[in-house]
C-alpha positions as CSV (number, residue, x, y, z in Angstrom):
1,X,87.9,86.0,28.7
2,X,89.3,88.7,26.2
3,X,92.4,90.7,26.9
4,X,90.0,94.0,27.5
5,X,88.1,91.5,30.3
6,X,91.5,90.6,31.9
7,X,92.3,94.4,31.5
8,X,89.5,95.1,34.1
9,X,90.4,92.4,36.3
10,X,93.8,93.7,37.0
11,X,92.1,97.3,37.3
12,X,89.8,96.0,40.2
13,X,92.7,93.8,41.8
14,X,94.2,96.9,42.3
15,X,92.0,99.1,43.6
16,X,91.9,97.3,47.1
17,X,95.8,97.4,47.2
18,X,95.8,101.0,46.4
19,X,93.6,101.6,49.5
20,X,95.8,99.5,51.6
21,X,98.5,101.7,50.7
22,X,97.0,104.5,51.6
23,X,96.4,103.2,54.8
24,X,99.4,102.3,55.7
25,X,101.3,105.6,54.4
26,X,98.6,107.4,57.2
27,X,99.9,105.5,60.0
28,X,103.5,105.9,58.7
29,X,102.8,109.3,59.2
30,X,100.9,108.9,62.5
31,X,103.6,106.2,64.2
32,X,106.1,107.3,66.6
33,X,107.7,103.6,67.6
34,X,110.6,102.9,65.3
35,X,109.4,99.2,65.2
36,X,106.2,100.3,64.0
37,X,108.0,102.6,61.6
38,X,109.9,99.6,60.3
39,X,107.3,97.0,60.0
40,X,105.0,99.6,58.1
41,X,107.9,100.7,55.4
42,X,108.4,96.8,55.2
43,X,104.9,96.4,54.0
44,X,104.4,99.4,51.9
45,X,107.8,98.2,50.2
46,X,106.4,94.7,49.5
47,X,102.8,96.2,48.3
48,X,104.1,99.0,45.9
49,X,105.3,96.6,43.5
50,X,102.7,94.7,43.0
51,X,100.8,97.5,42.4
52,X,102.6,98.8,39.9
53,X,102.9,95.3,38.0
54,X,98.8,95.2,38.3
55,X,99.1,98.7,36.7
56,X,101.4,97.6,34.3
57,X,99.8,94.7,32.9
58,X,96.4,96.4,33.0
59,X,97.7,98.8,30.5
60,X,99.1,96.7,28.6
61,X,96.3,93.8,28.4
62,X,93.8,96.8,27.7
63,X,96.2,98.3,24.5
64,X,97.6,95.2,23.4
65,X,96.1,95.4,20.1
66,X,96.7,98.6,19.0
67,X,99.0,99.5,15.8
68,X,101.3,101.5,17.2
69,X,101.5,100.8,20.7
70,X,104.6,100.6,22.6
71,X,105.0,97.5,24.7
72,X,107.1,97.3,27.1
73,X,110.1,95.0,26.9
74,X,108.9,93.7,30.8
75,X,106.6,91.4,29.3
76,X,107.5,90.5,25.9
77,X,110.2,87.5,24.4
């Protein structure tokens, strides 16, 4: 598997997650119990960074061989 194959993996990995967010940010919107409110911030928190890491390394797995590219120090030693 090549870097640019991996690249589209991520990509598709995060489409479902990005869906699921948006579901739960409408029925954030639509809930009126507070423990409803709670549990669905709770979720969105723990979601949100995993799809920005899956973003993230998409980008970079995709660029990582171009000159003049700037990596990010996130994933580098």
């Amino acid at each position: 598997m090549t870097l640019l194959e991996l690249s589209e993996s991520y990509r598709a990995a995060a489409a479902p997650l990005r869906g699921r967010l948006a579901q739960l940010r409408r029925e954030l919107a639509a809930a009126d119990d507070a423990e409803e409110i709670w549990r669905l911030k709770r979720r969105i928190a723990a979601l949100t960074p995993m799809l920005t890491e899956m973003n993230e390394l998409a980008e970079l797995t995709a660029r990582y061989y171009e000159r003049g590219y700037y990596r990010s120090e996130k994933y580098t030693l």
